[in-house]
N, C-alpha and C positions, 0 to 999 in steps of 0.2 A: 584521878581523872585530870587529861590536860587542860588549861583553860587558855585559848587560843583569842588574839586579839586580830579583828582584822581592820585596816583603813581604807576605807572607800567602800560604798554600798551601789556601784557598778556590777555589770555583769560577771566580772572576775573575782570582784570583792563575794557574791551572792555563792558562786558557783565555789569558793573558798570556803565560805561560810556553811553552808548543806554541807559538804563533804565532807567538813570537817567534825559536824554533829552526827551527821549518818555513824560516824566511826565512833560516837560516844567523849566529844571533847565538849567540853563548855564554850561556847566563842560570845563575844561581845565584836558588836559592827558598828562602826562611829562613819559617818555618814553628815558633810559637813553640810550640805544642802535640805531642805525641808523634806525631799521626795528622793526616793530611791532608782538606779537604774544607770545614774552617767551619761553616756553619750546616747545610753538606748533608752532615755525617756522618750516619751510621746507626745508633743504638743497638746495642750487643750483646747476646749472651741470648735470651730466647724472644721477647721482644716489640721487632720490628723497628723502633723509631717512631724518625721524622725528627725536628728541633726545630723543630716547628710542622707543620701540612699542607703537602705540598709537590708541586708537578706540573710538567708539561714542555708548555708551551702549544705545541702545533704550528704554529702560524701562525707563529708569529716565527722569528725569523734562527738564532738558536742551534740550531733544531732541523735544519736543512739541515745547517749545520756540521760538528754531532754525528755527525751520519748519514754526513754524506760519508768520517767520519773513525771512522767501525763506534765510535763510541764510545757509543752510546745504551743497545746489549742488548737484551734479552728484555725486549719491555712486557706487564703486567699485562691483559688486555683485561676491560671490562666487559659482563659479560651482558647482553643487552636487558632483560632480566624486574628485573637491579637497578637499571639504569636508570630504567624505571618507578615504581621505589620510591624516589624522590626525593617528599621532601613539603617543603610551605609551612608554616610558621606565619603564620596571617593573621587578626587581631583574635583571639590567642590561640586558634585552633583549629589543628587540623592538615588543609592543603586538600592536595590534589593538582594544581591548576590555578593557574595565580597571576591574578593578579586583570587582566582586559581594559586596564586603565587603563595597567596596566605595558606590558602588550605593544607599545601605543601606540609608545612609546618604543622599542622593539627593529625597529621596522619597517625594511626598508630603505630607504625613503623619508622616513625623519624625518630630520626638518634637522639638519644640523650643530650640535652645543653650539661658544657662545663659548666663548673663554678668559678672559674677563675677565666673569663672571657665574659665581654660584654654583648649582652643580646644581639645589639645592631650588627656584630662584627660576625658572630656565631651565625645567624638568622640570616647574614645576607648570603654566606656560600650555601645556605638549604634553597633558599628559595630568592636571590636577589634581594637587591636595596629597594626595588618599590615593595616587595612582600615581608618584608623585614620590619620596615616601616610604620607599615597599615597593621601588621602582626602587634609589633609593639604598642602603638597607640591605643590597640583595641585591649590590651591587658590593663591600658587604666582605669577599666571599671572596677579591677581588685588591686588595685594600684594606688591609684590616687598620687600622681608623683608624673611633674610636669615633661620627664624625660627617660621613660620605661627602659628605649635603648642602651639608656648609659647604666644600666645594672647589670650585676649577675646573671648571666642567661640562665644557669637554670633555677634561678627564682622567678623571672618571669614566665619561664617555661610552664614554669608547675602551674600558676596562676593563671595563663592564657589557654591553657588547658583546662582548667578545672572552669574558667568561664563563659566555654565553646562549648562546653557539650553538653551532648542530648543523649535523653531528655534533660533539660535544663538541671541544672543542682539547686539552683537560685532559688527559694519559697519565701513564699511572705504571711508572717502571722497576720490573719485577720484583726483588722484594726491597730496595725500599728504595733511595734515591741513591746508596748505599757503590758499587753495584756501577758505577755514571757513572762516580767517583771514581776508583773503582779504574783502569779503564780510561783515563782522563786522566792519571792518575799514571803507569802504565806505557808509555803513549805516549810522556809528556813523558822519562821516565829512556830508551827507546827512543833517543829524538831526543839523545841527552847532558846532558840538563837534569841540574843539581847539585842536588837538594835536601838542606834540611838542617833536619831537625824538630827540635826543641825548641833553637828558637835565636831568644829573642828579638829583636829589633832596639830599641836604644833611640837612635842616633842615626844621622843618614840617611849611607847609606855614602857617600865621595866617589867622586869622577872619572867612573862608568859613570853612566850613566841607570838611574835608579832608578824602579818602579811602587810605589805604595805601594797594595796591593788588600788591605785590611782596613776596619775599618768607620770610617763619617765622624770619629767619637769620637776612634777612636784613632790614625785618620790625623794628624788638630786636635793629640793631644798630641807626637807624633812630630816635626812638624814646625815645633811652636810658634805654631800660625796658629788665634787664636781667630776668623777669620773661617768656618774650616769647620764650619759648621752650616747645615741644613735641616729641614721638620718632616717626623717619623715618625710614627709609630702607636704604640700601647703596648695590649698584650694580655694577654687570661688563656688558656692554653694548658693542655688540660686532654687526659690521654691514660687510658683503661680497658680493659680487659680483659675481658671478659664471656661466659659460657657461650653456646652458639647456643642461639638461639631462632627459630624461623620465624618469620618476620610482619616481622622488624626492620626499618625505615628503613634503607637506602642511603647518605641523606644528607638532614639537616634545616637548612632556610635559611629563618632568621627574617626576615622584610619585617615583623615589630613594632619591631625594634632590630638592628643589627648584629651576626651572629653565623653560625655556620656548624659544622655538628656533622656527618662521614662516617666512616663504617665501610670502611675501608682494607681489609679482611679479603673485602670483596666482590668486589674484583678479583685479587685476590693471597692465596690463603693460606698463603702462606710467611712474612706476618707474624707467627702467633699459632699458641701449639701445636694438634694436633688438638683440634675442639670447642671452639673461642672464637673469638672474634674481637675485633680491633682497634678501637678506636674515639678517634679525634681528632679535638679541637673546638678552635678558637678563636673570643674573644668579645672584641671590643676593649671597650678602658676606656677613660673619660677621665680626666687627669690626676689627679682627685679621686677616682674610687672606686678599691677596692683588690682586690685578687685573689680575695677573698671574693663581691665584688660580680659580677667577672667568674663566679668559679664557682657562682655561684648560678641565674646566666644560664644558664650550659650543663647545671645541673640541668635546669632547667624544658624545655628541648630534650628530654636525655634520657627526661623522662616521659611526652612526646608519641609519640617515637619507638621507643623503646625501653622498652615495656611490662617492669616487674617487673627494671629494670635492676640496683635497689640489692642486689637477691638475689641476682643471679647474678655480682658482681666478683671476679675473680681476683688484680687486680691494678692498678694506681693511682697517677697523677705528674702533678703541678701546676706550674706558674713561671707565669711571668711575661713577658716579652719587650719589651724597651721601646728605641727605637731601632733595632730590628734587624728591621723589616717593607718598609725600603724606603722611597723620598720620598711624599713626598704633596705634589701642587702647590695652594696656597691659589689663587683668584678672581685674577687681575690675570696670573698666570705660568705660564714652561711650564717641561720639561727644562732650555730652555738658561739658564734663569735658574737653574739649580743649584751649588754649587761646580763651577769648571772643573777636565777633565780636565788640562791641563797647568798646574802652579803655575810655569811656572818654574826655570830654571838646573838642567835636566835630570828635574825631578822631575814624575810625572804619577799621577793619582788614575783607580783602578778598584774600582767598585762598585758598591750599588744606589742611593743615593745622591746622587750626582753625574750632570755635564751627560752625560745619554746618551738615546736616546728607548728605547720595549718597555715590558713589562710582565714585574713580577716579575724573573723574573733573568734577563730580555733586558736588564735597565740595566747588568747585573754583566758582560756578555758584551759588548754592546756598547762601554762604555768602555774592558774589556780593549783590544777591537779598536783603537782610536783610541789608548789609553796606546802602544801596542806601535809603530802606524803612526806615528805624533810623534816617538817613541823612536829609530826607526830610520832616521827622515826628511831627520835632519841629522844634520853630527858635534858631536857632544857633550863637551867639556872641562871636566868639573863642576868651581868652586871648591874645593879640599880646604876652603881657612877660612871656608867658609858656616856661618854659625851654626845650631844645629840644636839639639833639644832636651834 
């Protein structure tokens, strides 16, 4: 029997772990925080909020899995009537309609984006540079990256795609990701998975195959290997609490700049006590401006959307997030130009990050899948004296 080690008790460390027992390997999860999940814990207290917006794209693999495997739960569903209340920012006004130029782009029939051309340049011969624009800005909700244009068009493509359409892909577990978690968690201890929370790893265990599913960062320190890196995104994450008010925006998506502001509270009110509601925005930044500049952004959203917001807060929490949005592939590359999953002499990378294809945390799920299948593929005799860090 193999006995499989994994690092990080994230959604990719988790989704590692199950799959690797389903198939009959022994796994140990060392898990350096008290509580399991990563980026998809759940806040405690009244106000339910993820770290960062966060949803479960239906179209992709993970969601099949999940499901096959009752691990998804009770989804949030969205009204029609708030659906509706989705508004544009467009040359600073608040539209309801996005602008023809864009749609252009969303057609079924619009060509394929290259990979080796940048969205702005590709997107402006389909549909012009104001359609290109608003195009690109509005992919920053699967983005998170203060300048969508200057990618690979058909990375963004797939993504602007996949975050256009209807009926929506976008679900929200009731009450927040904890409840996924939990449910992954309890499968995996079901299956005989060992976890073991608050149990750093600072160097890589020998003999067993080792997944290392934490973030590229700290995989890079772990392992000694300054070659793992990739570009992120770097954002202002901005969470509020606000009395109800009739009339509120749904969800405001700026096509003037990359940004993106919903009220979670619309599909779910088990985020926010009775008579409030939830409201999370991220607004990417670039490298040069500062969290100020991002929340100044998700001001001017909220004033569109959210008439008489500053009066009614209950409640209030700002960061940051830099590195932890996910790859972004530049003009010339794709997934597989990512750090590989497998480094080597037993050791394999699961993330979002690294060579896996999806959107959002189908990269995190996917490369589980692949770490596990490599893992298991061959037999494994790790060096004890591999240097490590």
């Amino acid at each position: 029997m193999h006995h499989i080690t994994v690092v990080g008790g994230g959604f990719a460390g988790l989704t590692a772990a199950i799959t690797a027992a389903e198939a009959g390997a022994k796994v140990t999860v060392h898990e350096a925080h008290h509580t399991l999940g990563g980026r998809a814990r759940t806040a405690d207290g009244p106000y339910r909020t993820n770290e960062g917006p966060h949803a479960l794209y239906s179209g992709g693999p993970h969601w099949a899995w999940l499901k096959q495997r009752d691990l998804i739960g009770p989804l949030a569903p969205l009204p029609p009537l708030e659906v509706a209340r989705l508004r544009l920012r467009h040359r600073g006004a608040l539209r309801r309609t996005p602008p023809l130029a864009l749609l252009k782009l969303l057609r079924r029939d619009a060509s394929r984006a290259p990979v080796d051309v940048d969205f702005l340049t590709w997107a402006t011969g389909v549909a012009g540079e104001e359609g290109a624009r608003a195009a690109a800005h509005y992919s920053a909700v699967a983005l998170f990256h203060h300048d969508p244009g200057s990618l690979s068009a058909a990375f963004v493509q797939e993504r602007l795609r996949r975050a256009a359409r209807l009926p929506p892909e976008a679900h929200y577990p009731r009450g927040g990701w904890e409840g996924v978690i939990d449910r992954m968690a309890a499968r995996a201890w079901n299956l005989g998975v060992r976890v073991e929370t608050l149990s750093r790893v600072d160097t890589v265990p020998a003999g067993a195959p080792v997944v290392v599913a934490t973030s590229l960062a700290a995989a890079g320190r772990l392992l000694s290997d300054d070659s793992l890196t990739w570009p992120s995104g770097r954002t202002a994450l901005v969470d509020l609490a606000v009395r109800t008010r009739r009339g509120d925006a749904f969800a405001v998506s700026d096509l003037d700049a990359p940004g993106w502001i919903e009220r979670f509270t619309a599909q779910d009110r088990t985020l926010a006590p009775a008579g409030e509601q939830l409201v999370q925005g991220q607004i990417p930044i670039a490298p040069e401006e500062s969290r100020a500049d991002g929340v100044a952004r998700a001001e001017e959203l909220l004033d569109l959307g959210f008439p008489g917001w500053r009066g009614r807060v209950t409640w209030r929490r700002e960061a940051v997030a830099s590195g932890r949005t996910g790859a972004v592939d530049p003009p010339g590359t794709t997934w597989r130009d990512r750090p590989a999953v497998d480094r080597g002499d037993g050791v394999y990378l699961a993330g979002d990050q690294v060579a896996a294809p999806g959107v959002l945390s189908e990269v995190s799920f996917n490369s589980a899948l692949t770490a596990v299948s490599l893992a298991l593929g061959r037999n494994h005799t790790r060096n004890p004296t591999r240097k490590t860090a």
